[in-house]
N, C-alpha and C positions, 0 to 999 in steps of 0.2 A: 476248463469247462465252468468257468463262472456265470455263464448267461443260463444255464440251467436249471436254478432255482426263480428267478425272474424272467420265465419264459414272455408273459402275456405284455406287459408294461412298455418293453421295451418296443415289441410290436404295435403298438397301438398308435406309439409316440412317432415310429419308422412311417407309417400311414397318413400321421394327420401333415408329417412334413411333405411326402410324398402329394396327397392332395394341392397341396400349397403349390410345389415345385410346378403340377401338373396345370392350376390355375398362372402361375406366372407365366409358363409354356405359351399356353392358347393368347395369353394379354400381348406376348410380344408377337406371337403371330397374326396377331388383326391389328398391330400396329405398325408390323413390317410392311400387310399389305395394303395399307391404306398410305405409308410415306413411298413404296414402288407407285401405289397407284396415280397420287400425284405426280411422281417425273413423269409418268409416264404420257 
């Protein structure tokens, strides 16, 4: 139970990466479909 004294930090740190992940998500998804949309 070491994360128990540093409840808040580690969370806040887990969110801004998650934002990030959630921003690179959407980036490749309107760049998948604009390279399908070209073959197509």
């Amino acid at each position: 139970m070491i994360n128990m004294h540093n409840n808040k930090e580690p969370k806040e740190k887990w969110n801004k990466m998650y934002t990030l992940v959630l921003i690179a998500n959407a980036v490749y998804i309107v760049l998948f479909y604009f390279i399908t949309a070209s073959f197509a």
